[in-house]
NUKOL-623487 format. One record per residue: residue number from 1; residue in one letter; z, y, x of N, C-alpha, C in turn. Coordinates in Angstrom, 2 decimals, decimal comma. Each point is the difference from the previous one (the first is absolute). Layout:
BEGIN
{pos NUM	code A	n_up Z	n_north Y	n_east X	ca_up Z	ca_north Y	ca_east X	c_up Z	c_north Y	c_east X}
...
% end
This chain:
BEGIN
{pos 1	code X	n_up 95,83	n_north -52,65	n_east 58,18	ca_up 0,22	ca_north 0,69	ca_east 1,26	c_up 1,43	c_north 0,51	c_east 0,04}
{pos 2	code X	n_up 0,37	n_north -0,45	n_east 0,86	ca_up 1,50	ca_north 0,67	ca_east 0,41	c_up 0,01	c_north 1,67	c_east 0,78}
{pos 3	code X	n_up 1,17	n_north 0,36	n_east -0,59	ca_up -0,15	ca_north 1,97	ca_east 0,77	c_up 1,74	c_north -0,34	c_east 0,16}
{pos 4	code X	n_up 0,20	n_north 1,27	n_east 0,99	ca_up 1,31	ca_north 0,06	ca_east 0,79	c_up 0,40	c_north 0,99	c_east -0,61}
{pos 5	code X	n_up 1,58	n_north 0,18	n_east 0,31	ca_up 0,52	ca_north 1,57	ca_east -0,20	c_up 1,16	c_north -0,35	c_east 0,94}
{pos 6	code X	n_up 0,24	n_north 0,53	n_east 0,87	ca_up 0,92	ca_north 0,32	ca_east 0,99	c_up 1,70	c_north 0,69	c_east -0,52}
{pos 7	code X	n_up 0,76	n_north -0,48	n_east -0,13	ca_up 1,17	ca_north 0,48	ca_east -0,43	c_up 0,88	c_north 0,52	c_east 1,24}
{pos 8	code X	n_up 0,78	n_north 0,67	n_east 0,33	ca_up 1,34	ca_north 0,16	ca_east 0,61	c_up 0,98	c_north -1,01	c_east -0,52}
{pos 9	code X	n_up 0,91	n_north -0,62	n_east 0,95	ca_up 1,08	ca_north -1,10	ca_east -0,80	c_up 1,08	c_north 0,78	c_east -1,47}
{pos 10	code X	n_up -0,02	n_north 1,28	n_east 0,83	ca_up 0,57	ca_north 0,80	ca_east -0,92	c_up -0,90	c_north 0,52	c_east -1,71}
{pos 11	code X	n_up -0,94	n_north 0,13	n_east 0,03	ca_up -0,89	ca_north -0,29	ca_east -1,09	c_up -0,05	c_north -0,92	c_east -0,71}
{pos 12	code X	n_up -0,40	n_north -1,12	n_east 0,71	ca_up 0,09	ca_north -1,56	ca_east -0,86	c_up 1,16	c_north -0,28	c_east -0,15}
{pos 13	code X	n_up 1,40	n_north 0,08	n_east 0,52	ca_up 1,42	ca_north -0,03	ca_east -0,92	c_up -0,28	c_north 0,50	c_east -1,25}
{pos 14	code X	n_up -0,08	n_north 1,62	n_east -0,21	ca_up -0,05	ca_north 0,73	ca_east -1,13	c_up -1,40	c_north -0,75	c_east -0,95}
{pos 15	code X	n_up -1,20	n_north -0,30	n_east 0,39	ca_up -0,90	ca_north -1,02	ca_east -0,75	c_up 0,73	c_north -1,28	c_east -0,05}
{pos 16	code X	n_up 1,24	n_north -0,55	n_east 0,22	ca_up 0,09	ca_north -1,33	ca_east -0,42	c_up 1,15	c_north 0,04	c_east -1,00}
{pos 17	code X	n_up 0,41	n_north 1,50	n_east 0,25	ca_up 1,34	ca_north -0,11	ca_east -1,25	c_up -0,56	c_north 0,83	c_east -0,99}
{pos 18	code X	n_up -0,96	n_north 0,80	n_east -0,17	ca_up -0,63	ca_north 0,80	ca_east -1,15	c_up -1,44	c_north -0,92	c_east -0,46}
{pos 19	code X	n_up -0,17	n_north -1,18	n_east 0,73	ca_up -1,02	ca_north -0,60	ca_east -0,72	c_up -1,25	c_north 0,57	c_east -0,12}
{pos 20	code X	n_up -0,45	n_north 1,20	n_east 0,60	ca_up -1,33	ca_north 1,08	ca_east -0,14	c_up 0,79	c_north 1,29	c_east 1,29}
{pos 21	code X	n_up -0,85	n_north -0,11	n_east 0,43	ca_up -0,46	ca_north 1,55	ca_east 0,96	c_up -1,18	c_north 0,62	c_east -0,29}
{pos 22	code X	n_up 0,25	n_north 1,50	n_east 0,32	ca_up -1,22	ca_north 0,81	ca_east -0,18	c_up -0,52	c_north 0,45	c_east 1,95}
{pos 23	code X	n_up 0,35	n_north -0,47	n_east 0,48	ca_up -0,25	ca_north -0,50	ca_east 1,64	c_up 0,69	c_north 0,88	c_east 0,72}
{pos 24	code X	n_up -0,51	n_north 0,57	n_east 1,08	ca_up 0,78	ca_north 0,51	ca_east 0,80	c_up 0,03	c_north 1,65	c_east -0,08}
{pos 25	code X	n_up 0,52	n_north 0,61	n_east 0,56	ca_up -0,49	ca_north 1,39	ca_east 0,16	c_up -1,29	c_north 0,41	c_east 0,07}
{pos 26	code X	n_up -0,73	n_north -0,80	n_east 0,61	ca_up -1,56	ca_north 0,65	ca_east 0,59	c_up -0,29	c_north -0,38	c_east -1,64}
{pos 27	code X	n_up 0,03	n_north -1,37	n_east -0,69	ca_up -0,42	ca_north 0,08	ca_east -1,06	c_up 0,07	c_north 0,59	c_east -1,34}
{pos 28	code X	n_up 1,15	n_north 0,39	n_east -0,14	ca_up 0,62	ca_north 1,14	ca_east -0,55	c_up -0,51	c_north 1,11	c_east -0,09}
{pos 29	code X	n_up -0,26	n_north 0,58	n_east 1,09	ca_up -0,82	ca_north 0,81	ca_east 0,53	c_up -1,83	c_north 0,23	c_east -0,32}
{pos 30	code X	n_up -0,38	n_north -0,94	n_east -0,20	ca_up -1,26	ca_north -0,49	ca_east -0,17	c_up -0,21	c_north -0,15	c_east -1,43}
{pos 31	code X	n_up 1,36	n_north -0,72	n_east -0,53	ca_up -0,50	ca_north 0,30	ca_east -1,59	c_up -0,64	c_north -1,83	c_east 0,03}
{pos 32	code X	n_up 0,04	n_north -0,92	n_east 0,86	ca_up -0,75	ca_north -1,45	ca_east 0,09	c_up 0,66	c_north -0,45	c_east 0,90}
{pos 33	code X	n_up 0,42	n_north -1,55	n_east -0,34	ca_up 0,36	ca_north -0,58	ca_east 1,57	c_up -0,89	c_north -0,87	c_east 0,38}
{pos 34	code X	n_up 0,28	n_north 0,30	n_east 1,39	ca_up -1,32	ca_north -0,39	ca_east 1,35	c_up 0,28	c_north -1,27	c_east -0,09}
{pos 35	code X	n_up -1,22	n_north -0,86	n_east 0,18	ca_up 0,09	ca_north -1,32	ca_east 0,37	c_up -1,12	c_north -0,23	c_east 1,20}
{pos 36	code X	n_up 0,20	n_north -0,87	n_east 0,55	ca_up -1,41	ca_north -0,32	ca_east 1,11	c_up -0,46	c_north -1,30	c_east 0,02}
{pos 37	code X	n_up -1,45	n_north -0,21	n_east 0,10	ca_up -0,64	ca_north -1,42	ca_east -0,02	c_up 0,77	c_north -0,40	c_east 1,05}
{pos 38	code X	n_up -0,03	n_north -1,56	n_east 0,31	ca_up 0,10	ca_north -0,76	ca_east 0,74	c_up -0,45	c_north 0,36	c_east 1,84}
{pos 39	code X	n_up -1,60	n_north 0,99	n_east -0,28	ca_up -0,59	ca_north 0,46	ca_east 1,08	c_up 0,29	c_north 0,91	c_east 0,26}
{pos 40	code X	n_up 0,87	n_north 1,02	n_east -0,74	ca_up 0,07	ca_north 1,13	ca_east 0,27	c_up 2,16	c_north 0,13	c_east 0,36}
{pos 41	code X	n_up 0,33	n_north -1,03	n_east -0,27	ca_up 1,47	ca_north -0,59	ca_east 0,47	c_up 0,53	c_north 0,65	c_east 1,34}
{pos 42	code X	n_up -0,56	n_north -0,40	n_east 0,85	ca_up 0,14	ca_north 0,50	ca_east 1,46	c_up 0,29	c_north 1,31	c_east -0,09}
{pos 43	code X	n_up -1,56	n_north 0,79	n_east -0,07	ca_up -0,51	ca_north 1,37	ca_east 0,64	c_up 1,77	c_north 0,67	c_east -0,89}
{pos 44	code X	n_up 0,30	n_north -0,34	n_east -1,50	ca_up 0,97	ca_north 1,07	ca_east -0,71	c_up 1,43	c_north -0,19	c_east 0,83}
{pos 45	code X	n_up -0,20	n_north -1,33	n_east 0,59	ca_up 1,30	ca_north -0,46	ca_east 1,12	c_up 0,35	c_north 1,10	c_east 0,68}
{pos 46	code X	n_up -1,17	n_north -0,19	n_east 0,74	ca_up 0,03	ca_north 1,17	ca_east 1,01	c_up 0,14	c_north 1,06	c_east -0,27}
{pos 47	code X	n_up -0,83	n_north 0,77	n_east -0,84	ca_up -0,14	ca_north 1,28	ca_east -0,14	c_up 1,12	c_north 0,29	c_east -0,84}
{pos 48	code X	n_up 0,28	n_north -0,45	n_east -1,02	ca_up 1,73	ca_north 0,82	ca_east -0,23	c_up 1,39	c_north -1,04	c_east 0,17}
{pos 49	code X	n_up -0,15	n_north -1,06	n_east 0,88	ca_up 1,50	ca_north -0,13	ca_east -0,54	c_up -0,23	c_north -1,25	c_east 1,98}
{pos 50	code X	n_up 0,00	n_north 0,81	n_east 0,83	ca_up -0,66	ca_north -0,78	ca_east 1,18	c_up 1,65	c_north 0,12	c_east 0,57}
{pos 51	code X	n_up 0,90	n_north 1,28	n_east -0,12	ca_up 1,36	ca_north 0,01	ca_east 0,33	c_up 1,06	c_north -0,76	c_east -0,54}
{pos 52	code X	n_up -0,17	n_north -0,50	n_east -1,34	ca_up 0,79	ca_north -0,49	ca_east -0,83	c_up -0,12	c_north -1,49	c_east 0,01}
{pos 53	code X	n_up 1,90	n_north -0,18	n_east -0,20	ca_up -0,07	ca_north -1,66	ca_east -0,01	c_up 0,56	c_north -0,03	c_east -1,43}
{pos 54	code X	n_up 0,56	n_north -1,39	n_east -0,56	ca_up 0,59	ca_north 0,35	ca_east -1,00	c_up -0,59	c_north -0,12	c_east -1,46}
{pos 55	code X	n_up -1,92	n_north -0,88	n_east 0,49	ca_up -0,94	ca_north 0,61	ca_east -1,34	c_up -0,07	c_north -1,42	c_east -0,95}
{pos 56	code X	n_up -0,25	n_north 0,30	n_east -0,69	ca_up -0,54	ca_north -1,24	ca_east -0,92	c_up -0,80	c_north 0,25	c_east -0,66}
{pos 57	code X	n_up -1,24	n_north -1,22	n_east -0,18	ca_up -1,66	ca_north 0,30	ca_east -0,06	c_up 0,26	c_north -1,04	c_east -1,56}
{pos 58	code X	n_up -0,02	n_north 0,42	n_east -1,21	ca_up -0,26	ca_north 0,15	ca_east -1,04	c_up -1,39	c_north -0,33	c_east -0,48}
{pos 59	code X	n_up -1,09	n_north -1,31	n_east -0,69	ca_up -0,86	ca_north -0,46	ca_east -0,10	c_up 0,23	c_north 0,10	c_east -1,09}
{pos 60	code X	n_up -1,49	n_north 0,43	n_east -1,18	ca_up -0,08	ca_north -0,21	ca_east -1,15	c_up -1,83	c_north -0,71	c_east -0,32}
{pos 61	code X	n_up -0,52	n_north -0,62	n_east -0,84	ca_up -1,08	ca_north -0,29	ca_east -0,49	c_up -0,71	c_north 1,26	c_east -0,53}
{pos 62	code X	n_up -0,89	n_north 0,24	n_east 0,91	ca_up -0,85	ca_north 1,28	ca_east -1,02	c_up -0,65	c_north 0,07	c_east -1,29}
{pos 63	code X	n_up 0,35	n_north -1,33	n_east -0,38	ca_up -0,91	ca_north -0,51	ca_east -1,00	c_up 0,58	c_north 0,15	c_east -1,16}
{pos 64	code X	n_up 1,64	n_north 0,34	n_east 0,11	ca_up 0,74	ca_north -0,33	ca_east -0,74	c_up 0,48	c_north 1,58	c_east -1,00}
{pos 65	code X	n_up 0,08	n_north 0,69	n_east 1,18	ca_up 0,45	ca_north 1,55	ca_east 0,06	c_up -0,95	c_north 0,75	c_east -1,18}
{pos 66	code X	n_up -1,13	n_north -0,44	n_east -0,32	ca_up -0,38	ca_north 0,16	ca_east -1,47	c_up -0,85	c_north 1,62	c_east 0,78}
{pos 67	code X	n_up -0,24	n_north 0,83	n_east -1,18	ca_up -0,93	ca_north 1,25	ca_east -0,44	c_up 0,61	c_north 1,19	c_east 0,92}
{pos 68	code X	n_up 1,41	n_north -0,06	n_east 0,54	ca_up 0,62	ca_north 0,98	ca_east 0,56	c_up 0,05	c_north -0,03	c_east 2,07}
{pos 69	code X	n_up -0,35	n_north -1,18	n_east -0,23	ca_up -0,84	ca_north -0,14	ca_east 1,73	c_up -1,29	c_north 0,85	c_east 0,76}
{pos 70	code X	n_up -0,49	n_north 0,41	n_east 0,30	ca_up -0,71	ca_north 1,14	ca_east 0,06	c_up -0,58	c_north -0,19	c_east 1,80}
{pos 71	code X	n_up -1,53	n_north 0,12	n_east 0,14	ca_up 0,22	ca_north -0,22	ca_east 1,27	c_up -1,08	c_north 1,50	c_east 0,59}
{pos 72	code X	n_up 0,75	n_north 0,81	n_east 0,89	ca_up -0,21	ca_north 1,19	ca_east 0,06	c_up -0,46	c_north 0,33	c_east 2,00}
{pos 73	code X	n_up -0,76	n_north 0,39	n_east -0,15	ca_up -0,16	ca_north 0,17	ca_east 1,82	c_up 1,32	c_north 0,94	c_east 0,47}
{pos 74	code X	n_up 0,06	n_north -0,38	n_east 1,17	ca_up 0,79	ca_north 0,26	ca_east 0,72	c_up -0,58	c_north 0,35	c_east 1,90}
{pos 75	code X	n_up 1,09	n_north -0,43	n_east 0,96	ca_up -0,45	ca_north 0,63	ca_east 1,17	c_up -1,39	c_north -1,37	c_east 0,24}
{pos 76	code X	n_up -0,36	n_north 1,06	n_east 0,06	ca_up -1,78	ca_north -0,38	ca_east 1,35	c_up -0,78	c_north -0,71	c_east -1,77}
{pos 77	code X	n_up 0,39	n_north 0,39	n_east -1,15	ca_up -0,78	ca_north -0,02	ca_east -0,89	c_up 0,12	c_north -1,66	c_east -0,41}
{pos 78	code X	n_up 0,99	n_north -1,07	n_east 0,51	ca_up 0,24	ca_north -0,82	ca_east -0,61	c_up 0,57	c_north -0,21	c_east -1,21}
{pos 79	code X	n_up -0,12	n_north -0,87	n_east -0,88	ca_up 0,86	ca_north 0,39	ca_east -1,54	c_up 1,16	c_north -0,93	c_east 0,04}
{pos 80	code X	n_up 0,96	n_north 0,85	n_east -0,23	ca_up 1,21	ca_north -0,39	ca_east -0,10	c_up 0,41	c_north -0,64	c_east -1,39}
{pos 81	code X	n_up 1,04	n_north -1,10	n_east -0,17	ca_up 0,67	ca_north 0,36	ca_east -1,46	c_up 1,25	c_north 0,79	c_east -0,44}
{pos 82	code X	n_up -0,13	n_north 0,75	n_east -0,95	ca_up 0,68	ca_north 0,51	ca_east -0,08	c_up 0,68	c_north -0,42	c_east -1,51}
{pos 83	code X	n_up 0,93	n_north -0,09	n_east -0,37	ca_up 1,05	ca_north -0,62	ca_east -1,21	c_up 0,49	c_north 1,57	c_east -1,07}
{pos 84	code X	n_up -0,41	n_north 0,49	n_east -1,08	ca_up 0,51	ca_north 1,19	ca_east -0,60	c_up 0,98	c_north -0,68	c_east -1,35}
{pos 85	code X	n_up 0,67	n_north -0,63	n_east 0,49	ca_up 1,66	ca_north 0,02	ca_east -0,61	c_up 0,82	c_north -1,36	c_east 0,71}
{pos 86	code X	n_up 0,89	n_north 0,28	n_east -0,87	ca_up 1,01	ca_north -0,40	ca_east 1,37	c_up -0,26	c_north -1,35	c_east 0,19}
{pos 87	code X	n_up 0,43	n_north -0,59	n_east 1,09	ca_up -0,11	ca_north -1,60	ca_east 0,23	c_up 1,32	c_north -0,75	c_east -0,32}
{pos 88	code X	n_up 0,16	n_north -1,00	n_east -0,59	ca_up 0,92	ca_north -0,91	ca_east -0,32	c_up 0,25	c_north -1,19	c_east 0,70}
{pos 89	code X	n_up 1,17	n_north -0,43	n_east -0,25	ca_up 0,32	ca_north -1,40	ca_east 1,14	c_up -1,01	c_north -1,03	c_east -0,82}
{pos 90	code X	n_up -0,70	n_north -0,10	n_east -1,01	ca_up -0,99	ca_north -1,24	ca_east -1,17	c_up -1,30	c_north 0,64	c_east 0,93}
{pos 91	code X	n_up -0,07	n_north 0,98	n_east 0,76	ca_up -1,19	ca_north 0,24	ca_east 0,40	c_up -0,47	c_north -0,98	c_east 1,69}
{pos 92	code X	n_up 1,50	n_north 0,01	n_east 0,49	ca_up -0,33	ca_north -0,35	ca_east 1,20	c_up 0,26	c_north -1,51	c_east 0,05}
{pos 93	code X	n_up -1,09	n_north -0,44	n_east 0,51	ca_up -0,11	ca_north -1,87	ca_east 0,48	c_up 0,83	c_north -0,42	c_east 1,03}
{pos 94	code X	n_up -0,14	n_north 0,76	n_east 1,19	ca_up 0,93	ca_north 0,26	ca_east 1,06	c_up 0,74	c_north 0,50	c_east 0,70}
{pos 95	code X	n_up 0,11	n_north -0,16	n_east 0,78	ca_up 1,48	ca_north 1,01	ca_east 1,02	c_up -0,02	c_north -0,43	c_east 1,08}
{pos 96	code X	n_up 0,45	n_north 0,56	n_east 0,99	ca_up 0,62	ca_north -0,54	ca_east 1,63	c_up 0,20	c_north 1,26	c_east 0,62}
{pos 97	code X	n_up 1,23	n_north -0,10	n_east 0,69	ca_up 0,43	ca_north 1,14	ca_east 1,34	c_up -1,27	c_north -0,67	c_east 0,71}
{pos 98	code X	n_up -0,39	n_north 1,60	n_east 1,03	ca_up -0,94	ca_north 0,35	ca_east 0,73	c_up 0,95	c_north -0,04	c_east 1,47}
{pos 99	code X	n_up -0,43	n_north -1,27	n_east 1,21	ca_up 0,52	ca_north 0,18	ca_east 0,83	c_up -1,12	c_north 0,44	c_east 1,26}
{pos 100	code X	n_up 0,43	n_north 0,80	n_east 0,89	ca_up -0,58	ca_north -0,10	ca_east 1,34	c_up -0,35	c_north -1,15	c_east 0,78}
{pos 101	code X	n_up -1,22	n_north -0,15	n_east 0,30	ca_up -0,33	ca_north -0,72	ca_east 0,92	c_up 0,28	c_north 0,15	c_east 1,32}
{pos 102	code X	n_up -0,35	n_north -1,07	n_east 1,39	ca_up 0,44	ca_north 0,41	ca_east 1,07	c_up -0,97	c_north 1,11	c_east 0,44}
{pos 103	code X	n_up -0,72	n_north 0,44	n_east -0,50	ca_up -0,61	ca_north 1,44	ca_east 0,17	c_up 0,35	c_north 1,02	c_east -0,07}
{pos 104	code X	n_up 1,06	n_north -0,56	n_east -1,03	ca_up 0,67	ca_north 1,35	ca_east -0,50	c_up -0,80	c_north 0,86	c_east -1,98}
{pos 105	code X	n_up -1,22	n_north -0,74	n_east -0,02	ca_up -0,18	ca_north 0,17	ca_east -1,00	c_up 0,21	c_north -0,63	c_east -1,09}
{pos 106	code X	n_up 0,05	n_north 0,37	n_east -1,32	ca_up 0,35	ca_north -0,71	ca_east -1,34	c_up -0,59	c_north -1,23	c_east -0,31}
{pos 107	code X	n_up 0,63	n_north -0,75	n_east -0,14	ca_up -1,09	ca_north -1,19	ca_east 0,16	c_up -0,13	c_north -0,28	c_east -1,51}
{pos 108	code X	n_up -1,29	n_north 0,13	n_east -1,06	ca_up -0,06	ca_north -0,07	ca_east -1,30	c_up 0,19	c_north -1,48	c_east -0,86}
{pos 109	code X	n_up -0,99	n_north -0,66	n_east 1,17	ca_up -0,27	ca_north -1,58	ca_east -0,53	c_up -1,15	c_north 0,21	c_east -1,42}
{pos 110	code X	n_up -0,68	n_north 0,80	n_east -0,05	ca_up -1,11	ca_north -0,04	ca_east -0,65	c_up -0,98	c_north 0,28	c_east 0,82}
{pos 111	code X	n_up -1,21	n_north -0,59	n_east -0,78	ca_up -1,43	ca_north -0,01	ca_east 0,55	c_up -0,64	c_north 0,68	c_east -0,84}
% end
């Protein structure tokens, strides 16, 4: 199963020249960085980063992330994953800038 993590362009610079991030502020903050299923991609679109252009959607194998992956409820009691140490560029399979659609929303290209 594939999970997301949403970067700022400015984030994933600093993850592509330090080779490992400990995520963003909110994650920092949290002490875990946020990732979101495939289904749950959208709703985190929206709900924190619906103003922002600029993102890049960061794919890793959950399968891979080992004993420190953790999947913890979150809003409306869905379980999230959550990652408790840092993520590395050997972690992630993929990458792509996140562009707007003619909607105006992020268009992910996952299902």
């Amino acid at each position: 199963m594939m999970i997301h993590k949403i970067l700022r362009a400015a984030e994933w610079r600093q993850f592509q020249v330090e080779n490992r991030t400990e995520g963003a502020p909110v994650d920092l903050a949290d002490g875990y960085i946020h990732f979101s299923t495939s289904a749950q991609l959208e709703s985190t679109l929206l709900r924190h980063f619906v103003d922002e252009d600029d993102l890049v959607l960061v794919s890793c194998d959950a399968a891979t992330l080992g004993d420190a992956l953790k999947w913890e409820p979150a809003r409306g009691g869905d379980l999230f994953p959550h990652l408790y140490r840092p993520l590395t560029m050997d972690d992630v399979a993929a990458w792509r800038p996140l562009r707007r659609g003619p909607d105006g929303r992020h268009q992910t290209g996952v299902a």
